[in-house]
C-alpha positions in Angstrom: -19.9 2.2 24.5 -19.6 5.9 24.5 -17.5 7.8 22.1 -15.0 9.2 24.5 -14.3 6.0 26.0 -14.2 4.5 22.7 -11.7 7.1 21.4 -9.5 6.7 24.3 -9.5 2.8 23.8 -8.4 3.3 20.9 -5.7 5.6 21.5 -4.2 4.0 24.6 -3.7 1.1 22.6 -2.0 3.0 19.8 0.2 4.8 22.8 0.9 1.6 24.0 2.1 -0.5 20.8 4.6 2.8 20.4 5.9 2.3 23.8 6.6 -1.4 24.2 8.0 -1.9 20.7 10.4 1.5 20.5 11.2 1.9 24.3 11.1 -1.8 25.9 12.3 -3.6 23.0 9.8 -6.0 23.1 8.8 -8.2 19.8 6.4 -6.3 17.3 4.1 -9.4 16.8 3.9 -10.2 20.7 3.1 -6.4 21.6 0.7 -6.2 18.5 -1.0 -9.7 19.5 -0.9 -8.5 23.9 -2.5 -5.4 22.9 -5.2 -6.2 20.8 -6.3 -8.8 22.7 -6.3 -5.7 25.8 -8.1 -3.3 24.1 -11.2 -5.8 23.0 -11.6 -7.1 26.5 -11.3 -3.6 27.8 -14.2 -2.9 25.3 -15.9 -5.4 27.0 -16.0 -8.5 23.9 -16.8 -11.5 25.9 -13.2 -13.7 26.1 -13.9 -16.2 24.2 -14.5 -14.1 21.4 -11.4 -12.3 21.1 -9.2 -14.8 20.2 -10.9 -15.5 17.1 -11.5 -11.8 16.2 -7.6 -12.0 16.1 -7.4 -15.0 14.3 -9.8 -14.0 11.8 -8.8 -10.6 11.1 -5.3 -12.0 10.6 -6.1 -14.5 8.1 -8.1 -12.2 6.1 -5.1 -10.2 5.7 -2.7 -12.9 5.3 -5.0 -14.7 3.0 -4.0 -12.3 0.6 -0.7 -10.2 1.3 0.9 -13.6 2.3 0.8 -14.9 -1.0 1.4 -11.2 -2.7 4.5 -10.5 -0.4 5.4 -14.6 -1.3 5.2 -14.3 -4.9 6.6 -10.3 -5.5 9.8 -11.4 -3.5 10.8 -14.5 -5.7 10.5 -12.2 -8.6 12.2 -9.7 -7.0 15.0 -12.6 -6.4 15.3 -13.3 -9.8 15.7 -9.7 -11.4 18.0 -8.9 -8.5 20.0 -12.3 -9.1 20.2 -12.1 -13.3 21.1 -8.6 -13.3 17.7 -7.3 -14.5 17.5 -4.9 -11.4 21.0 -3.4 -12.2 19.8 -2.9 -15.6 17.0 -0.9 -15.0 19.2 1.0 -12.2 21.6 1.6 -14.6 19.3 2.9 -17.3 16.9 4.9 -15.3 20.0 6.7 -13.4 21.7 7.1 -16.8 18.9 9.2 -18.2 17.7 10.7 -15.3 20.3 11.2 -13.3 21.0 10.7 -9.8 19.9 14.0 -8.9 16.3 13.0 -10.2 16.4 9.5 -9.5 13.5 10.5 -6.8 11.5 11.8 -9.7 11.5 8.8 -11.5 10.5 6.3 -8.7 7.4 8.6 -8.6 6.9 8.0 -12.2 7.6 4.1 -12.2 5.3 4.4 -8.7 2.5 6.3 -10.8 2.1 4.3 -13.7 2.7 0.5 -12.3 0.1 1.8 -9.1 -3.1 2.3 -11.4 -3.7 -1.3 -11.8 -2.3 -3.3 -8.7 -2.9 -2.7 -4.8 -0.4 -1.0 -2.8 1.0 -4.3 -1.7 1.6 -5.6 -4.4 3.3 -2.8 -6.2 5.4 -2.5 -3.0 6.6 -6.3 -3.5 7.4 -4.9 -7.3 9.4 -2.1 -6.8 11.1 -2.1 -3.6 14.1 -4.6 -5.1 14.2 -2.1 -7.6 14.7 0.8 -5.3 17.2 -1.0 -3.4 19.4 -1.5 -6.2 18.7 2.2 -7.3 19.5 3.3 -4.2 23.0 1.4 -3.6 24.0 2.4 -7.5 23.4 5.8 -7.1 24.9 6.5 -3.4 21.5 7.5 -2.2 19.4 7.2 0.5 17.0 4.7 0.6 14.5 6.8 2.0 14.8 9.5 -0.9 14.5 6.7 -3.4 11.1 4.6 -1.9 8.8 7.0 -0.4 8.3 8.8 -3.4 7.4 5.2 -4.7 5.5 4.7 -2.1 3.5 7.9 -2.3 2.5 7.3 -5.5 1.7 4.2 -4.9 -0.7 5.2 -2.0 -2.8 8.2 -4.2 -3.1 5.9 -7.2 -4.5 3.3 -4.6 -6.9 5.4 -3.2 -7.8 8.3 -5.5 -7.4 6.7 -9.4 -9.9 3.6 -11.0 -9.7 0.8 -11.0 -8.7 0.2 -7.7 -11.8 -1.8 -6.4 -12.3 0.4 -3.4 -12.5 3.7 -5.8 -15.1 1.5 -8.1 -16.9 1.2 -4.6 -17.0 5.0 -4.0 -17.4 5.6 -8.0 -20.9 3.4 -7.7 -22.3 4.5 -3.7 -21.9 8.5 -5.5 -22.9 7.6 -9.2 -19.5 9.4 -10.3 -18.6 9.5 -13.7 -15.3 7.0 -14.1 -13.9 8.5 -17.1 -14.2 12.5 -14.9 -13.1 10.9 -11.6 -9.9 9.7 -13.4 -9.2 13.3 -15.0 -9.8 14.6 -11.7 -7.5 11.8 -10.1 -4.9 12.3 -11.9 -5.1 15.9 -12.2 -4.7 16.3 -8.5 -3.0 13.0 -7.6 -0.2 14.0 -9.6 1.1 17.1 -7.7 -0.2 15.1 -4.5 2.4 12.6 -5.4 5.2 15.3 -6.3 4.7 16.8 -2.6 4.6 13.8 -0.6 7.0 12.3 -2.1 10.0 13.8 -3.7 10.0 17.0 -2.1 9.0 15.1 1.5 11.7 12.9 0.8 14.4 14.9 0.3 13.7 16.8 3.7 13.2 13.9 6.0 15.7 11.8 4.9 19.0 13.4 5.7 17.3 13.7 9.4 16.2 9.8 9.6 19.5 7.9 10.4 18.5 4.1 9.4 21.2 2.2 11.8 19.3 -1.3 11.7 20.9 -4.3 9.4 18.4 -4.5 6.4 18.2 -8.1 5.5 16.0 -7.6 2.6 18.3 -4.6 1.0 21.6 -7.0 1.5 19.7 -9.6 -0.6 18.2 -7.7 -3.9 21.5 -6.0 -4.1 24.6 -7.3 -5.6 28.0 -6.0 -4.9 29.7 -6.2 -8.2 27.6 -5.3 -11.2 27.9 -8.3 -13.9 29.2 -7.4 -17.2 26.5 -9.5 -19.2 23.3 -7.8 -18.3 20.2 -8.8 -19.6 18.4 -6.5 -22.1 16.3 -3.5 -20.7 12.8 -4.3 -22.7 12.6 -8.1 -21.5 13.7 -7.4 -18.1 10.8 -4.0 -17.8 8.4 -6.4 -19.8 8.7 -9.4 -17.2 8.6 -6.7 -14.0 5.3 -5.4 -15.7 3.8 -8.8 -16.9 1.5 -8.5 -14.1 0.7 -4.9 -14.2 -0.1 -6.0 -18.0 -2.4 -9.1 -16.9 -4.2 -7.1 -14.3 -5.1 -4.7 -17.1 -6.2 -6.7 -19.3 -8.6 -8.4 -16.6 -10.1 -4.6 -15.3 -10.7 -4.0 -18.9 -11.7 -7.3 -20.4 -15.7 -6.6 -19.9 -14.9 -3.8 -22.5 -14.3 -6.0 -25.8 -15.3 -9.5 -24.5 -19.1 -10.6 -23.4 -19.7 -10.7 -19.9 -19.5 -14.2 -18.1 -18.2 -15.8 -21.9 -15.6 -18.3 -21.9 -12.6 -16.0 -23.1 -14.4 -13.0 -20.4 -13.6 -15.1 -18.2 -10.1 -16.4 -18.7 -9.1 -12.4 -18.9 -10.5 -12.4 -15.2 -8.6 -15.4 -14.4 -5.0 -14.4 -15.1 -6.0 -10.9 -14.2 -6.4 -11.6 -10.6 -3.4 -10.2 -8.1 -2.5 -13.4 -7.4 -2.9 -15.2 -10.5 -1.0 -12.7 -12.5 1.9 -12.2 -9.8 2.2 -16.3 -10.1 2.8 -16.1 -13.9 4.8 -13.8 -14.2 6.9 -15.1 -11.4 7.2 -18.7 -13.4 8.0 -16.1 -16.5 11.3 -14.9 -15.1 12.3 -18.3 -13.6 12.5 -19.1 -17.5 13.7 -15.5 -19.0 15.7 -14.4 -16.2 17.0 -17.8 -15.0 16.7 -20.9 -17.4 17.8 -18.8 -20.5 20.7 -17.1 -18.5 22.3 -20.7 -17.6 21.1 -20.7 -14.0 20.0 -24.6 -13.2 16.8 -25.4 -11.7 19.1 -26.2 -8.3 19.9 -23.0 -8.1 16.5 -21.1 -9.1 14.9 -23.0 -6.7 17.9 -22.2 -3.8 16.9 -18.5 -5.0 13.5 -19.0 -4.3 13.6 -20.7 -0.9 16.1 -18.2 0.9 14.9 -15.4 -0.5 11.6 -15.9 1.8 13.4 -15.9 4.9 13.5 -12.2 5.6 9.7 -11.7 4.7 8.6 -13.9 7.4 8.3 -11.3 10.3 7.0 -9.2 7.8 3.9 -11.4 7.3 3.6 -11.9 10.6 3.4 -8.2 11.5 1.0 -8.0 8.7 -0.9 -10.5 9.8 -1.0 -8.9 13.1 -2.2 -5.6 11.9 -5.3 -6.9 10.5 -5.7 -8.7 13.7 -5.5 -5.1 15.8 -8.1 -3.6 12.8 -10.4 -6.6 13.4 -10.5 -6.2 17.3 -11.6 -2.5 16.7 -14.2 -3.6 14.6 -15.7 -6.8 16.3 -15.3 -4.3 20.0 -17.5 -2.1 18.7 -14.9 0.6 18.9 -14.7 1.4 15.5 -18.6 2.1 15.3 -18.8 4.4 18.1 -16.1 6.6 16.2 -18.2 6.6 13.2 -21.4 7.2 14.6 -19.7 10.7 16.2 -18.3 11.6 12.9 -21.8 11.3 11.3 -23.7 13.4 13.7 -21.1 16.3 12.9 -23.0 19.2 11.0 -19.8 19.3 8.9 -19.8 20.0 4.6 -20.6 16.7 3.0 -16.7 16.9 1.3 -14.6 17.3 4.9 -17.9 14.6 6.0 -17.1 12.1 3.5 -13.1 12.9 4.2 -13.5 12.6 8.1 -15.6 9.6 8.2 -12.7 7.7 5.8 -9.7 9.1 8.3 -11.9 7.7 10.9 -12.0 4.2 9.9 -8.9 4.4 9.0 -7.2 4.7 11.7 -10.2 2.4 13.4 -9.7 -0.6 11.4 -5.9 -0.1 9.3 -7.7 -0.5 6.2 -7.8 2.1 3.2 -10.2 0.0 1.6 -12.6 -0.6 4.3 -12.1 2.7 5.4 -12.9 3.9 1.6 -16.0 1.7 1.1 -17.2 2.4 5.1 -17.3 6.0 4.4 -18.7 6.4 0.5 -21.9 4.2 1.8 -22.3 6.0 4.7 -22.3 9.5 2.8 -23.3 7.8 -0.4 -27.4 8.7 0.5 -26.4 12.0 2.4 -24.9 13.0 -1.4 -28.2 11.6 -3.2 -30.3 14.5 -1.4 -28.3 17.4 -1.3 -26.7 19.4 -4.2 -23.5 21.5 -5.4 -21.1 18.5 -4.6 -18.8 16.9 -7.1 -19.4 13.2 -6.8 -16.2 12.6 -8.5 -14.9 15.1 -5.8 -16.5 13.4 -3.5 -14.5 9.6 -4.6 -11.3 11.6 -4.5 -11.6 13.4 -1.0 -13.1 9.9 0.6 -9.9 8.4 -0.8 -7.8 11.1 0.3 -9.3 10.5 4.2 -8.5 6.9 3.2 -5.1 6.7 3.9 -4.6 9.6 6.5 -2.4 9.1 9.5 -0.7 5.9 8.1 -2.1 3.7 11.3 -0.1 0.6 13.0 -3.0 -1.3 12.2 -2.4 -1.0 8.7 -0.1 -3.8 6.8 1.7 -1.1 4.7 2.8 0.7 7.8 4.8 -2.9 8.6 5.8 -3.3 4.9 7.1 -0.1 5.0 8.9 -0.3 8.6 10.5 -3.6 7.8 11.3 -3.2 4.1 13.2 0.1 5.1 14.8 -1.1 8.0 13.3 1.5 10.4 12.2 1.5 13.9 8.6 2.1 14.9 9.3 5.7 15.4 11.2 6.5 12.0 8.3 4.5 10.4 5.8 7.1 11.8 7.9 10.2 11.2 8.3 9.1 7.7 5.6 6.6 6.2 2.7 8.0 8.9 3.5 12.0 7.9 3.8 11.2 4.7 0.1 9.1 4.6 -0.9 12.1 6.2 0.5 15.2 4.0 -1.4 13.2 1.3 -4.9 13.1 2.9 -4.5 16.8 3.7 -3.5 17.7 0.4 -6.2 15.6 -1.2 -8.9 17.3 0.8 -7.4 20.6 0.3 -7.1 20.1 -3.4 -10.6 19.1 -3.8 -12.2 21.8 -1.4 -10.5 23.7 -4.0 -11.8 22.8 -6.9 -14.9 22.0 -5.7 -15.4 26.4 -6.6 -14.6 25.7 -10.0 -16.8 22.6 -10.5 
């Protein structure tokens, strides 16, 4: 497959998605399912393969979102339903202010996204940035992309994430300097994309769909008897806390030992989402006189909503797999690499490329650092840790359909698949730029 064909493959089918979701209406999942299974016979995968490329790539996905979006919604039920999101709505605008209430999602974004993927500190937050939102009179827009944004450059240019460890290992990179580095330029990275994004886009984004998901985390009176603040922040970042504790747990336990690996039990997304999920049907329901009737009606109708979301999710990863199995995705790369281009844009441009080939930041992370990983070994005057930052930075660019936080996003927010890519794509994209500017920069000072 040549490289022109393969780019405008790839491109028709992204032209196409745009078109039969925004301008005929159709269904999301039917147009994302239609067209992937176009673009791999176009690309000549023999037909009784496609199918299963589909199948596959949307159960790899699903396989693990599923159960992230399943779990981070019945916790967000509960804190919505006891009063614990009010309570931290109430608090956080109350010392911030409503005027900075954009600030401090990018805070809460920064600190909860070191340890967690981007999905799962999406299912997290979100219920709190509805109720935020709807306290405070402001748009949801202003109040989750800067949540979101942070979220995203903790994800791909801060350890622990397992895609930075990836990077941190195919460029020998110091952890402890790629995390200074991280968070030195992820920070005003963040501050750009989202606050001061935010509060330009949204008063020209007019969200006219019915949000389901809003209508459900967000009360219309505000109950009197609120729980406390510290229980209700400790149960939201119980899993934040276990997932710590698992990253770090080789640190002060022996490797493969019996308490070792306990740590890395509970530790795991999944595991830790579940317990702390159980947690607050005790804390947030049993001990504030809810019956097990009704925690369990909580549980079961809050999962209605999320349905097409796991579905588009699921079909995302589909699209990304089809690219992959088609051979489209390599022929991309393979361009990219015979570029004569510095080893930081490189590293950067072979990341955006898989990106937007495959919809995954962390295949798109791990594609790239292995691919420029042995370029790095023989040359010299390159940062490594620049090098982990900039190949997260190309990571995340463009904010792809293929991607399962582009459908998160669209259907969380309530946005069409245009708004979605005037919003959640530019921003994905004002951080990759920034994060390859910011390290061409320092790259003369290091």
């Amino acid at each position: 497959m040549t490289t022109t064909f393969a780019i405008l493959l790839a491109t028709a089918a992204i032209i196409a998605v745009v078109v039969l979701i925004a301008r005929f209406r159709l269904n999301p999942f039917i147009v994302l399912f239609s067209v992937s299974l176009l673009l791999a016979l176009c690309a000549g995968m023999p037909p009784n393969q496609v199918v299963a490329s589909f199948e596959a790539g949307a159960g790899h996905v699903l396989g693990h979102v599923g159960t992230i979006i399943a779990l981070g919604t019945m916790l967000g039920k509960m804190l919505a339903e006891s009063g614990g999101a009010d309570r931290i709505a109430l608090t956080i605008s109350e010392r911030a202010g409503r005027q900075r209430i954009d600030w401090a999602m990018m805070v809460i974004g920064l600190l909860v996204g070191l340890p967690v993927f981007f999905e799962v500190g999406v299912v997290l937050l979100f219920p709190l940035a509805f109720v935020l939102a709807a306290r405070t009179d402001t748009s949801i827009l202003r109040v989750a992309l800067p949540m979101g944004a942070a979220l995203s450059v903790t994800h791909a240019m801060i350890p622990p994430h397992p895609a930075t460890l990836l990077a941190l290992s195919a460029y020998h990179a110091n952890t402890g300097t790629t995390i200074f580095w991280g968070v030195l330029l992820g920070t005003p990275i963040a501050a750009i994309a989202g606050p001061l994004f935010a509060r330009f886009i949204s008063p020209r984004v007019a969200i006219t769909e019915k949000n389901a998901l809003a209508e459900q985390f967000v009360r219309r009176e505000i109950p009197t008897d609120l729980p406390g603040f510290t229980i209700t922040v400790l149960t939201i970042t119980c899993p934040v806390i276990l997932m710590l504790i698992g990253s770090a747990a080789d640190l002060f336990t022996t490797p493969k030992g019996t308490l070792n690996t306990f740590l890395h039990f509970i530790g795991n997304t999944d595991i830790a989402l579940l317990l702390a999920t159980v947690m607050s049907f005790y804390v947030l329901g049993l001990a504030r006189g809810f019956s097990r009737e009704t925690i369990l009606r909580f549980t079961n109708e809050c999962l209605g909503p999320t349905a097409l979301i796991m579905l588009l999710v699921g079909a995302g990863g589909g699209f990304g797999r089809e690219l992959i199995d088609s051979g489209v995705s390599k022929a991309i790369t393979d361009a990219a690499v015979s570029a004569h281009v510095p080893l930081l844009v490189l590293a950067w441009l072979l990341a955006a490329i898989v990106r937007v080939a495959c919809g995954s930041s962390t295949v798109a992370m791990s594609t790239a650092s292995g691919i420029a990983g042995p370029i790095l070994a023989h040359s010299q005057g390159v940062s490594p840790e620049l090098m982990v930052i900039a190949t997260g930075a190309g990571s995340v660019a463009f904010g792809p359909m293929n991607d399962a936080g582009f459908w998160q996003m669209k259907e969380y927010l309530g946005l069409t698949v245009p708004q979605t890519i005037k919003t959640w794509s530019v921003l994905e994209t004002i951080i990759a730029v920034l994060g390859l500017t910011f390290c061409l920069g320092a790259s003369l000072v290091i």
